[in-house]
VEXKOL-107482 format. One record per residue (C-alpha): residue number from 0; x, y, z. Coordinates in steps of 0.5 Angstrom, whole numbers. Each point is the difference from the previous one (the first is absolute). Layout:
BEGIN
ATOM  seq   east  north     up
ATOM  NUM      X      Y      Z
...
This chain:
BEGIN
ATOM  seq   east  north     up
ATOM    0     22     11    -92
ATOM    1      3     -4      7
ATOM    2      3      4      5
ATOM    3      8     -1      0
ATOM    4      2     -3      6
ATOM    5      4      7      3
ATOM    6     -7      3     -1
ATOM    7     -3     -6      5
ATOM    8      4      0      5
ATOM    9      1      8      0
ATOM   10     -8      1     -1
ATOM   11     -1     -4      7
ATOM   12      6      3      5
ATOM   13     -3      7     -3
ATOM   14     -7     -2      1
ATOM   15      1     -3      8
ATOM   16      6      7      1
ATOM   17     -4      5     -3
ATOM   18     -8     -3      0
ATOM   19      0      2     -7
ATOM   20     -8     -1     -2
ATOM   21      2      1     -8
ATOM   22      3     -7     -2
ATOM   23     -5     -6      2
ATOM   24      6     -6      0
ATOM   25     -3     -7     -1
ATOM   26      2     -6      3
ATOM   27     -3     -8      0
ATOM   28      1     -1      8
ATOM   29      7     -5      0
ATOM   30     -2     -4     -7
ATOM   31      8      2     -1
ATOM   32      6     -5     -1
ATOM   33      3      4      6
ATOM   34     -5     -1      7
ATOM   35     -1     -8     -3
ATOM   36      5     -2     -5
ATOM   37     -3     -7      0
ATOM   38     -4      6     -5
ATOM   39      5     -1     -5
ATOM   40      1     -7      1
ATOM   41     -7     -1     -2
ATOM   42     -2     -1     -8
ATOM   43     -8      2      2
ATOM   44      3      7      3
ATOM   45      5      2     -6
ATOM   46     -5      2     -5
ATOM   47     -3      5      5
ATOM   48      7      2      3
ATOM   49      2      1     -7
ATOM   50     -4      5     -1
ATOM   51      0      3      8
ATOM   52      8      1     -1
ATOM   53     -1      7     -4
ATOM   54     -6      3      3
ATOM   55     -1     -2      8
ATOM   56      2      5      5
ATOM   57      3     -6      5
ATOM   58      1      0      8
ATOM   59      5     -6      0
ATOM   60     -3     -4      6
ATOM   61      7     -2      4
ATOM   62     -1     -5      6
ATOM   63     -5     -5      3
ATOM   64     -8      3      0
ATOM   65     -1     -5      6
ATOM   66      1      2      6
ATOM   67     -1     -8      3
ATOM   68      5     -3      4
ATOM   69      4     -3     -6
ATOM   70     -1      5     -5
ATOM   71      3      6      2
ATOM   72      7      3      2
ATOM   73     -3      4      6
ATOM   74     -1     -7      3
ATOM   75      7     -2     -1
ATOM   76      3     -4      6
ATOM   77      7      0      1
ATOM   78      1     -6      3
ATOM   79      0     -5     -6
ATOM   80     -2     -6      5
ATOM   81     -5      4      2
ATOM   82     -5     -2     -5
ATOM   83     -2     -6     -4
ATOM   84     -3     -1     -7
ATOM   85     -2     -6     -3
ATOM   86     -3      0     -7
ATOM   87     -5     -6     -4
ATOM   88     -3      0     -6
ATOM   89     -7     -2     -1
ATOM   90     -4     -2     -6
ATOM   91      2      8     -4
ATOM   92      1      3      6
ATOM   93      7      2      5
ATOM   94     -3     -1      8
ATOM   95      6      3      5
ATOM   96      0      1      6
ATOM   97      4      3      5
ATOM   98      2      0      7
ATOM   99      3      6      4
ATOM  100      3     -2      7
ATOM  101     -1      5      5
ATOM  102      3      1      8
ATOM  103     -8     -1      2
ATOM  104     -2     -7     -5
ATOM  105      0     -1     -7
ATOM  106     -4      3     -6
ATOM  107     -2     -2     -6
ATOM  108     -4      3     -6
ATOM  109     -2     -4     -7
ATOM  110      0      2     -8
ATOM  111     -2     -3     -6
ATOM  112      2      2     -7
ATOM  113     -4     -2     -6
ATOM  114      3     -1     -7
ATOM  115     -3      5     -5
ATOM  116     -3      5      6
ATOM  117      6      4      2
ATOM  118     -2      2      7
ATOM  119      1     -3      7
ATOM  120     -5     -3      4
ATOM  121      0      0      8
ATOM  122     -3     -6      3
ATOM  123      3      2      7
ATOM  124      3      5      3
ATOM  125      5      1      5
ATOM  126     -5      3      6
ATOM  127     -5     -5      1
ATOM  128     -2      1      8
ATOM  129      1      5      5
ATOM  130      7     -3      2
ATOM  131      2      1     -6
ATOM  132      0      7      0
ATOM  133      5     -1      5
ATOM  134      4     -5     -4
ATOM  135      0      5     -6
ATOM  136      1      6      5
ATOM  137      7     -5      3
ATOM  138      2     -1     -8
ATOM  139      7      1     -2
ATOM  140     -2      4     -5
ATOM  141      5      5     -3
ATOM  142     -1      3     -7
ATOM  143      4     -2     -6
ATOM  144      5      5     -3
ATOM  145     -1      2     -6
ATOM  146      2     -4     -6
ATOM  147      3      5     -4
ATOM  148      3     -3     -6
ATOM  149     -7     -2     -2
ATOM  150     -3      6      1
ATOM  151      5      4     -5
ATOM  152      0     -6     -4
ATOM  153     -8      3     -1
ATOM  154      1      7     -1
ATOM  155      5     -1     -4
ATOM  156     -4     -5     -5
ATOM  157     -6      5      1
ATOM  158      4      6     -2
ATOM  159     -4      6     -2
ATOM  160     -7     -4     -1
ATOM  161     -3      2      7
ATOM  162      3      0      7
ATOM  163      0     -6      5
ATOM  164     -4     -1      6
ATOM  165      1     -4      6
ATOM  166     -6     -3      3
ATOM  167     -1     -1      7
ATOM  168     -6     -1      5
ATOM  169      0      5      6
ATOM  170     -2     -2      7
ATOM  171     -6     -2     -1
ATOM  172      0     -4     -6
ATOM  173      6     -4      4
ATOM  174     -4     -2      6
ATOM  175     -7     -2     -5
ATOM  176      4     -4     -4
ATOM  177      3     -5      5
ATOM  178     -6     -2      3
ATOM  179     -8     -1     -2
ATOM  180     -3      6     -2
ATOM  181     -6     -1      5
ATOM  182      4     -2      6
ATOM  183      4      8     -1
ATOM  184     -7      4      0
ATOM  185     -2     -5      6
ATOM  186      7      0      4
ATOM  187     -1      8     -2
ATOM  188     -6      0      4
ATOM  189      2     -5      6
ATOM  190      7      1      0
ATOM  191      3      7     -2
ATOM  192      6      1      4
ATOM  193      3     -6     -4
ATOM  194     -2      2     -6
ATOM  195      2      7      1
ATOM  196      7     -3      2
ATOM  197      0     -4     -7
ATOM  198      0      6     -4
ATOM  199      6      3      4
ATOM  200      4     -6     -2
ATOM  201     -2     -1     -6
ATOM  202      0      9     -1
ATOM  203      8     -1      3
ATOM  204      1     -6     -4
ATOM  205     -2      4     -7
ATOM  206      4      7      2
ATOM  207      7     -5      1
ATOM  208     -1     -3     -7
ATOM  209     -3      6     -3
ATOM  210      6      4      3
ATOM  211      5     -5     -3
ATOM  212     -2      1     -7
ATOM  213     -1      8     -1
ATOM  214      7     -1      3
ATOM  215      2     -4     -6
ATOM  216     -4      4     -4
ATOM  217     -6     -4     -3
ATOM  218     -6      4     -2
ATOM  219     -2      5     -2
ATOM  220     -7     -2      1
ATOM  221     -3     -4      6
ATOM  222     -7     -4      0
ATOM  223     -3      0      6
ATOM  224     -5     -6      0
ATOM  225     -5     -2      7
ATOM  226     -4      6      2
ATOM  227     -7     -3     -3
ATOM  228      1     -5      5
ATOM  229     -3      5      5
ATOM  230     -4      5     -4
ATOM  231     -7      2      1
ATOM  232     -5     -3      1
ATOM  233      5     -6      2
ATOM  234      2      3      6
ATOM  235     -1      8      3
ATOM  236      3      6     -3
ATOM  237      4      0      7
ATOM  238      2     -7      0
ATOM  239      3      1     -7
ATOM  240      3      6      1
ATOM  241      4     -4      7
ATOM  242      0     -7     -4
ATOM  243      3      4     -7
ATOM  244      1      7      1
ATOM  245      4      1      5
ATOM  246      4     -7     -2
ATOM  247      1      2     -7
ATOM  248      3      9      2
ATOM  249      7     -3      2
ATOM  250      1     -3     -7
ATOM  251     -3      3     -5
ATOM  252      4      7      4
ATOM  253      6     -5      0
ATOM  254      0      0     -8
ATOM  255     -1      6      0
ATOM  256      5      4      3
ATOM  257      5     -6     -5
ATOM  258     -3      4     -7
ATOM  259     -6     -6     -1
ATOM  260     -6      0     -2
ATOM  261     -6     -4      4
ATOM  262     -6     -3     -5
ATOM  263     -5     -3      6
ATOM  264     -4     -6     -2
ATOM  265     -7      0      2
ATOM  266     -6     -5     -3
ATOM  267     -8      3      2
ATOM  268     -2      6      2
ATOM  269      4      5      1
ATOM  270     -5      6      2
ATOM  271      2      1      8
ATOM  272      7     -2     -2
ATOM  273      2      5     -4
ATOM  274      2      6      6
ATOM  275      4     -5      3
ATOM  276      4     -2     -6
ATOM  277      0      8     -2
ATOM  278      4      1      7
ATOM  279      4     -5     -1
ATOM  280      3      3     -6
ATOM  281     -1     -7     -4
ATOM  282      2      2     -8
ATOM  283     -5     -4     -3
ATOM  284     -5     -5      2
ATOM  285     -3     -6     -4
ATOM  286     -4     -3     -2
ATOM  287     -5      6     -1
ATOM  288     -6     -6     -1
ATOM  289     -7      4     -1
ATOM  290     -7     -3      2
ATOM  291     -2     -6      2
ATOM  292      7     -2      1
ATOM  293      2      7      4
ATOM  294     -4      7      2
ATOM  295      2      5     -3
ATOM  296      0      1     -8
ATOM  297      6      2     -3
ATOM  298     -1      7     -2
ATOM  299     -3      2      8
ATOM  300      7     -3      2
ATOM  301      4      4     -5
ATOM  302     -4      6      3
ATOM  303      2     -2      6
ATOM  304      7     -1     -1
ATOM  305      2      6     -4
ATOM  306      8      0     -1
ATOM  307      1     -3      7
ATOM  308      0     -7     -3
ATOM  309      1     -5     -6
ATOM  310     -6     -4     -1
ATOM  311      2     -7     -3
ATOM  312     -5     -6     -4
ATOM  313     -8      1     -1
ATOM  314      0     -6     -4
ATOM  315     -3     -6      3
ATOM  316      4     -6     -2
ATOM  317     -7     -4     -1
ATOM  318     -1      4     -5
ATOM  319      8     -1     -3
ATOM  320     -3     -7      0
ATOM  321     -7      0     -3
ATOM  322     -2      6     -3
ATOM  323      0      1     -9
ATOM  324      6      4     -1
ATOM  325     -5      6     -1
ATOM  326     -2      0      7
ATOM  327      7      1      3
ATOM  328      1      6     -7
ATOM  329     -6      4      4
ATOM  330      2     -2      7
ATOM  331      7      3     -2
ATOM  332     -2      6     -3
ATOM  333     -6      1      6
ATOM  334      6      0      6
ATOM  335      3      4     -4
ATOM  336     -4      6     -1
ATOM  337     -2     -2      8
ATOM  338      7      2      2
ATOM  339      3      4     -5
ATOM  340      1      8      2
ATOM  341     -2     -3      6
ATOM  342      6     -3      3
ATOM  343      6     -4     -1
ATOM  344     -2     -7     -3
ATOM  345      3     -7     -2
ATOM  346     -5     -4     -4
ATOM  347      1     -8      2
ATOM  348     -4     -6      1
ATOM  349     -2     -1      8
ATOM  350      4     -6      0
ATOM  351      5     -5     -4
ATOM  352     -3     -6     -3
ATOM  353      5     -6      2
ATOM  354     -3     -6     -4
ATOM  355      4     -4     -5
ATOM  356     -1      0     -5
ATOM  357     -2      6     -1
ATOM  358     -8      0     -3
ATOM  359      0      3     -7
ATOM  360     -6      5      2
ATOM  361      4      4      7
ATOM  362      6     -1     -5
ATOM  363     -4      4     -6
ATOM  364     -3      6      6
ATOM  365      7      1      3
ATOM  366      3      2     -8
ATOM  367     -7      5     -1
ATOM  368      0      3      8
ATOM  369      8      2     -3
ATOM  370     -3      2     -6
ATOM  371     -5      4      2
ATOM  372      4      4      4
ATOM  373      4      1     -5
ATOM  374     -5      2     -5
ATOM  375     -3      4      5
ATOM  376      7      4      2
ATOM  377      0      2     -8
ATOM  378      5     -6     -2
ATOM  379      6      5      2
């Protein structure tokens, strides 16, 4: 028997609050009508969202995932005739592009959208060349105050399913994704003053636009996304404590002391990082990938954690979209039984599918990852 939804939402703030380790709640990574209504607006999802509706676990995604100029609210400029934007549509795909006028030059950054793929690609970034740095540093940037009839309106329409969770870059992932990822790791070498100065902007950037919503009171559960960018053996244990660490306390102590939850985002290996995000006090991390794709299984990092974290995901979304049913039945039963007992756990896909319409097999392994997990929970 599905869970009601009283249970889901209560399951996951106990499970966060008192890092229960005998519930093991599931969730399908954002494939819910509430972080992507296009979702519920699209007939090759209503199948899959039908039978989602009474069993998944869901952490509503509220805001943008993007942390390019453009696509968030940490970047808002205040000055409406600071920043131009101009769209045109090519074949099967919207191209736009934005220019943001600055004390120090101008500023453009380029994207395209392409029908049926509900993603965003960037072509060209704000920081371009060295004096751009100077540029973006110049910008009148001044984070956008929080929309808070479209948050209440989604934690209303989310009701006791689950909780909602604002997604948000840190400093780091700020900085990466406004310029080409090469230029960061040379300039990181070349020039370290300006990238170090990058990220105390975007670090204040970030706490004035994470202050204004927990003053208005969004939450209770804050995704944190960018620490990959640094991790080793991108760059040096040290460099990614200076680049990501030291960056990143301020804000996840600022969720904190406002009763929030932390769920800290980290793609790869994770072995070496662990101490750090156990010092942080992150409340979960995800998305807990085992080898090839991270460094360490499942079990030892169960082990490792113990109670001091929840650990959320396992479940490669390669596998959501290719393998036979059964695969995704004994992957499921496998982290399961690596976790349980061990520490507190969250089954879900590594990643979200963002294709439409959406493909019959990764629609068929996202109903059995559900149904797994629910035959594994004793269908209570």
């Amino acid at each position: 028997m599905a869970e009601s939804p009283e249970s889901r939402r209560s399951e996951l703030t106990s499970l966060l609050r008192d890092r229960r380790m005998d519930i093991i709640p599931a969730s399908t990574y954002g494939v819910d009508r509430f972080s992507h209504p296009w979702m519920g607006r699209d007939a090759s999802y209503a199948r899959l969202l039908e039978f989602t509706e009474p069993r998944e676990h869901i952490f509503a995604m509220h805001l943008s995932y993007y942390a390019s100029f453009g696509l968030t609210d940490v970047l808002g400029v205040s000055d409406p005739l600071a920043v131009e934007r101009k769209s045109h549509r090519v074949e099967n795909a919207t191209h736009t592009e934005w220019t943001l006028r600055t004390p120090k030059g101008d500023l453009t950054a380029r994207y395209t959208e392409n029908d049926g793929v509900r993603t965003v690609w960037r072509h060209d970034l704000l920081i371009k060349s060295d004096d751009d740095i100077d540029r973006f540093l110049a910008a009148p940037f001044a984070p956008a105050p929080p929309d808070v009839v479209a948050f209440e309106a989604k934690r209303q329409a989310l009701g006791e399913r689950g909780l909602v969770e604002i997604e948000m870059p840190d400093p780091l992932c700020l900085v990466v994704e406004n310029m080409n990822y090469e230029d960061f790791m040379v300039r990181s070498l070349t020039m370290p003053a300006k990238i170090h100065a990058l990220l105390e902007r975007a670090g204040e950037l970030i706490y004035a636009w994470l202050e204004g919503l927990l003053a208005a009171g969004f939450g209770p559960v804050f995704r944190i996304f960018g620490p990959e960018y640094a991790a080793p053996p991108v760059m040096s244990l040290k460099r990614y404590r200076d680049y990501v660490t030291a960056h990143d306390r301020p804000l996840v102590d600022l969720i904190h002391r406002h009763g929030g939850f932390v769920r800290y985002h980290c793609h790869g290996p994770i072995r070496r990082l662990l101490d750090d995000f156990l010092a942080l006090g992150v409340d979960m991390t995800d998305p807990c990938e085992a080898p090839p794709g991270g460094d360490i299984t499942l079990r030892e990092l169960a082990n490792r954690v113990g109670r001091d974290m929840v650990l959320m995901g396992n479940i490669q979304l390669d596998d959501i979209e290719r393998a036979p049913a059964e695969e995704i039945d004994r992957l499921v039963g496998e982290a399961i039984e690596a976790a349980g007992g061990r520490a507190p756990f969250i089954l879900c896909a590594t990643a979200s599918p963002f294709s439409a319409p959406l493909p019959p097999v990764t629609e068929r392994n996202l109903m059995q990852l559900l149904a797994s997990a629910e035959k594994r929970r004793g269908g209570r």
